[in-house]
BAFI-3210 file (N, C-alpha, C; in Angstrom, 3 decimals, decimal comma, padded with zeros to 6 digits):
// residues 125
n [1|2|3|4|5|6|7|8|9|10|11|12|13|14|15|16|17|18|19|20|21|22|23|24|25|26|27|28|29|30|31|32|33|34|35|36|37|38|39|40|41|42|43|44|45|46|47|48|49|50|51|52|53|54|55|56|57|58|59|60|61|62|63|64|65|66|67|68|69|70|71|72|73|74|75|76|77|78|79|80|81|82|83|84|85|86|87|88|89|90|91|92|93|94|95|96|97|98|99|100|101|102|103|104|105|106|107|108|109|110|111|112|113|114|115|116|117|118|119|120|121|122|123|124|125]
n.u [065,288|068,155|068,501|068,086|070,343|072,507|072,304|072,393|074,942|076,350|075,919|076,703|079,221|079,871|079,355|081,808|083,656|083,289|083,547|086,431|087,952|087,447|088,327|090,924|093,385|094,612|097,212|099,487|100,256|102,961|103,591|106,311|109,369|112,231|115,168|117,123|118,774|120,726|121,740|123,584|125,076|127,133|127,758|127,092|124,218|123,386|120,608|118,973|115,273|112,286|108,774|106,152|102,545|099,688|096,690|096,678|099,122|102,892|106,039|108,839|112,419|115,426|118,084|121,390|123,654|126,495|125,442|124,353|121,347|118,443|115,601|112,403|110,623|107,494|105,990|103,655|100,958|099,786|097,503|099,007|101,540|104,214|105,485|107,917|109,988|113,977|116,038|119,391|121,693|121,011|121,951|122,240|120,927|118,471|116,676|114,311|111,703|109,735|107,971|106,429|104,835|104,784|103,988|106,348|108,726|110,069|110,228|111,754|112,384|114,134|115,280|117,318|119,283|118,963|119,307|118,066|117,645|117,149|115,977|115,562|113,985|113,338|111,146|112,247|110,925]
n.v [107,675|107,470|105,596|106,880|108,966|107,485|106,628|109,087|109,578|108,097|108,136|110,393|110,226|108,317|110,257|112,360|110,142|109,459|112,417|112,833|111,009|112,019|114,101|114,055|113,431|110,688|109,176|108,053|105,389|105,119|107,489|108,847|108,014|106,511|104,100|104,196|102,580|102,415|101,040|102,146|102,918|105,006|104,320|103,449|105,036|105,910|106,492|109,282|108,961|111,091|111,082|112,552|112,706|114,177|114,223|113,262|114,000|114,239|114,908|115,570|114,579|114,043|112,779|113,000|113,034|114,545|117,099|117,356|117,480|116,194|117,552|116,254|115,986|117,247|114,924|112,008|109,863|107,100|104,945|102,398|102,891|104,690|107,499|109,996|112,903|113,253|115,940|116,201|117,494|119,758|119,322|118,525|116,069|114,291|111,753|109,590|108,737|105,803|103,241|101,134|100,433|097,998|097,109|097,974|097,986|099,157|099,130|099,874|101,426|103,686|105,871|107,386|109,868|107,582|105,305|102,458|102,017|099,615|099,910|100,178|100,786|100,990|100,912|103,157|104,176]
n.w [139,954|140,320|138,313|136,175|136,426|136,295|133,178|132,435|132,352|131,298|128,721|128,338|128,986|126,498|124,995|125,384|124,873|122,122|120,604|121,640|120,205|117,363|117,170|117,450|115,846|113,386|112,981|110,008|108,843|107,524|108,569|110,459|112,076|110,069|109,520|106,805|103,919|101,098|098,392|095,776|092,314|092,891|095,827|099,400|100,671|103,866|105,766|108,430|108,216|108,145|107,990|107,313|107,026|105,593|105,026|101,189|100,867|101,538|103,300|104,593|105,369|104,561|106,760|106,529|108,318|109,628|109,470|106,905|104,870|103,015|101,548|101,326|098,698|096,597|097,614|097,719|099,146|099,125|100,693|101,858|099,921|098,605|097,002|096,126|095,774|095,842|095,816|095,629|097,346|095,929|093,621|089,750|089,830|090,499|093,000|092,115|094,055|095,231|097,436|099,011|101,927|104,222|107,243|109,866|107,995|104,424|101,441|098,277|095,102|093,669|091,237|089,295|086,819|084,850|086,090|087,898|090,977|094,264|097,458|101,190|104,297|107,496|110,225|112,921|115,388]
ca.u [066,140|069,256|068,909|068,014|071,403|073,302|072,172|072,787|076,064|076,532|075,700|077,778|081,058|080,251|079,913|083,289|084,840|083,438|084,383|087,723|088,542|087,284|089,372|092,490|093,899|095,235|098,647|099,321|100,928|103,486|104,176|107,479|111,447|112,867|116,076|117,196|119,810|120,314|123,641|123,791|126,473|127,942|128,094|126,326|123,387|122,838|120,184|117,919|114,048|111,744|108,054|105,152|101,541|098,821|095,617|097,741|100,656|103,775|106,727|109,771|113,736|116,753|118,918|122,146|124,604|127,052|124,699|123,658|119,963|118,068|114,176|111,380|109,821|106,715|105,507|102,594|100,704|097,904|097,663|100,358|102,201|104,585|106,285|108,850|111,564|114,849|116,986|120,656|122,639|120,831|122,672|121,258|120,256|117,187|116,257|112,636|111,842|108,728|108,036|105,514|105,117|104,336|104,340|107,309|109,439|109,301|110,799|111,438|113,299|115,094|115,796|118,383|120,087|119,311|119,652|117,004|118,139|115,917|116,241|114,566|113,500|113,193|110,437|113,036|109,909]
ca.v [108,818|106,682|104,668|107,779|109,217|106,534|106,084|110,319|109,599|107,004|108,933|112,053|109,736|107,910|111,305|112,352|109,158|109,625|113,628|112,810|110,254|112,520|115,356|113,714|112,709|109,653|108,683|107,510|104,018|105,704|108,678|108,117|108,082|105,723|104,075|104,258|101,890|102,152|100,795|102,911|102,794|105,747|103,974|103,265|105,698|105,799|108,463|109,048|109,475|111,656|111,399|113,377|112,878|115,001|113,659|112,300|114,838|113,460|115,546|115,213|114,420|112,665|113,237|112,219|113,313|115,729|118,359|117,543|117,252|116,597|117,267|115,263|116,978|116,134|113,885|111,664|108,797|106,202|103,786|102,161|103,135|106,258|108,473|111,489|113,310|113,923|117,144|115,418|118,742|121,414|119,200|117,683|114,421|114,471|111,134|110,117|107,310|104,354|102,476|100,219|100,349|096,919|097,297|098,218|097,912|099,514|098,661|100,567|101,787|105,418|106,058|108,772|109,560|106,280|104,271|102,211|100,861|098,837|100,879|099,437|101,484|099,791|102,224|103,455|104,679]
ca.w [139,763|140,181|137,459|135,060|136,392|135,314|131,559|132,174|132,586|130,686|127,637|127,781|128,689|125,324|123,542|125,224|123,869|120,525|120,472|121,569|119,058|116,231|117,230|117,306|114,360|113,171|112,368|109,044|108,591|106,947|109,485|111,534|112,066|109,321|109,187|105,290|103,487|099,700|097,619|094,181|091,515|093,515|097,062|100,247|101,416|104,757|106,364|109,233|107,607|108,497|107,328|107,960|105,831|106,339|103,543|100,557|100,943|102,547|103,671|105,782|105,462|104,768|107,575|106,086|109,320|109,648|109,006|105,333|104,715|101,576|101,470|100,383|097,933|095,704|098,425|097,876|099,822|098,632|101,040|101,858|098,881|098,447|096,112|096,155|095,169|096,802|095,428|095,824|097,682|094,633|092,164|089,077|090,427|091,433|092,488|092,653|094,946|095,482|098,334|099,743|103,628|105,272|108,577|110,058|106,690|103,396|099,897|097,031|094,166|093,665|089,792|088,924|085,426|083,571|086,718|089,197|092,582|095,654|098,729|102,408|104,993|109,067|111,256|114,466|116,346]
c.u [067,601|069,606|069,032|070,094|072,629|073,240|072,777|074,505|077,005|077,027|076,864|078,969|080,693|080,496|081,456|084,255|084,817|083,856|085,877|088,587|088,056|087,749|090,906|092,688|094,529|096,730|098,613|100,283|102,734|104,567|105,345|108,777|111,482|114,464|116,296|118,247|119,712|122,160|123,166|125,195|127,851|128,002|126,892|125,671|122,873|122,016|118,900|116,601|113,308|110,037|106,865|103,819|100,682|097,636|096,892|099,081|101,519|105,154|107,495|111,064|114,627|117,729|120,142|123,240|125,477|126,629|124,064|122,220|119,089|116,266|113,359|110,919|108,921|106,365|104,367|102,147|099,421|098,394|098,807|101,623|102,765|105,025|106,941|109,702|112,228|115,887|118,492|121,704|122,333|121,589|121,924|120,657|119,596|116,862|114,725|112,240|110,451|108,845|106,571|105,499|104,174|105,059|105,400|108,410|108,778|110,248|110,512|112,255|113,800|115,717|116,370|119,289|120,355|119,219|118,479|117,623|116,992|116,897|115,105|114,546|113,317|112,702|111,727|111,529|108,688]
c.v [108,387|106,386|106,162|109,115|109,249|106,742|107,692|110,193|109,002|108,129|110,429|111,343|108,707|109,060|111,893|111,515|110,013|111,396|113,434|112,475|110,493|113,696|115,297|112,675|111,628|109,441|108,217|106,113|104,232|106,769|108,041|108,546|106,698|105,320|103,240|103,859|102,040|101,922|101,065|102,770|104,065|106,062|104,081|104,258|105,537|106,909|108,006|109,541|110,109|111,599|111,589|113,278|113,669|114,687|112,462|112,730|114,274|114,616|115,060|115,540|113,708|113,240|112,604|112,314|114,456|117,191|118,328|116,628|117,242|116,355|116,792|116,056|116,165|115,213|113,271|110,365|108,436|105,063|104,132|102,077|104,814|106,565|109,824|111,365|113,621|114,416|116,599|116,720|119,739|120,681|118,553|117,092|114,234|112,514|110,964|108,296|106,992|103,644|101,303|100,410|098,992|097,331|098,324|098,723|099,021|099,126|099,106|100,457|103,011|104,639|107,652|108,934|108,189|105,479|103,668|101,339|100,646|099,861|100,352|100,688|100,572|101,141|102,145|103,537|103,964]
c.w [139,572|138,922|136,114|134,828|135,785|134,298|131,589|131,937|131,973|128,933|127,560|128,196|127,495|124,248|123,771|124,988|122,849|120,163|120,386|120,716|117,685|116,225|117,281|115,791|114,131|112,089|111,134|109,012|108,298|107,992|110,556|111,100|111,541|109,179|107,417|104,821|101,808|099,027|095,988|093,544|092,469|095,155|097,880|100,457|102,596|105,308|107,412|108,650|108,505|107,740|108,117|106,744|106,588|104,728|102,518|100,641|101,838|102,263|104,418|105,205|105,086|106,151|107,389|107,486|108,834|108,872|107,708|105,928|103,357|102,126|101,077|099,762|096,953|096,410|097,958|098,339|099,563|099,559|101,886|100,912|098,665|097,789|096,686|095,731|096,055|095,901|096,326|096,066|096,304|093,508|091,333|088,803|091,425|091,375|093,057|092,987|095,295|096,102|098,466|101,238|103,432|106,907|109,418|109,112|105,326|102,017|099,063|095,968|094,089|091,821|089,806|087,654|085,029|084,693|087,477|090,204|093,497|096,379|099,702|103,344|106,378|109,633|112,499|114,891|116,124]
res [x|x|x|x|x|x|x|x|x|x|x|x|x|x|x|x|x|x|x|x|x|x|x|x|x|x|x|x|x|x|x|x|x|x|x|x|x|x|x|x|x|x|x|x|x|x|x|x|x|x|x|x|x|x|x|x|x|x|x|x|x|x|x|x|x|x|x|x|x|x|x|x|x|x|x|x|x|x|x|x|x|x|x|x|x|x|x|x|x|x|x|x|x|x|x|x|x|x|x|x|x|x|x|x|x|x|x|x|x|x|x|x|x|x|x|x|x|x|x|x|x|x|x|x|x]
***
């Protein structure tokens, strides 16, 4: 009776592992607080990132400081590989930015009227 206990017991705390860890969702590689560096013909970019995926869709922030914010828009995520757009304060210059995530890091480009610049990324969190 003991022993049949056991394996009883046994068995329903492996199915509440495996329940648990198919009800919680997994982070994406990707997902996190970014610190964001980019030097363009029209000066340093500094901003706190924000990104959020959910399937391939990716969403989030620039958090530039003193209250300005530009949104990701057009998000998308394969991998470890990203795309979006960022709407530059509603003005014409939209630029539309490519990364890579390794690890921690990420490396891209941002093209805007005629131009392409590298831009890095360092995970904060």
């Amino acid at each position: 009776m003991r022993k049949k206990t056991s394996i009883t017991a046994s068995l329903l705390l492996a199915l509440s592992l495996l329940t648990a860890c198919a009800a919680t969702p997994t982070a994406s590689e990707v997902d996190g607080t970014w610190d964001f560096s980019m030097t363009s013909p029209f000066g340093e970019v500094g901003a706190t990132v924000t990104i959020v995926t959910d399937g391939s869709s990716l969403t989030g922030d620039f958090d530039l400081g003193n209250g300005r914010s530009w949104p990701i828009e057009e998000g998308i995520t394969n991998g470890n590989e990203i795309s979006f757009s960022v709407d530059r304060d509603g003005s014409p210059m939209i630029y539309k930015m490519t990364a890579t995530i390794e690890g921690d890091s990420a490396t891209g480009s941002a093209s805007a009227v005629g131009a392409e610049v590298p831009w890095t990324m360092t995970r904060r969190d």
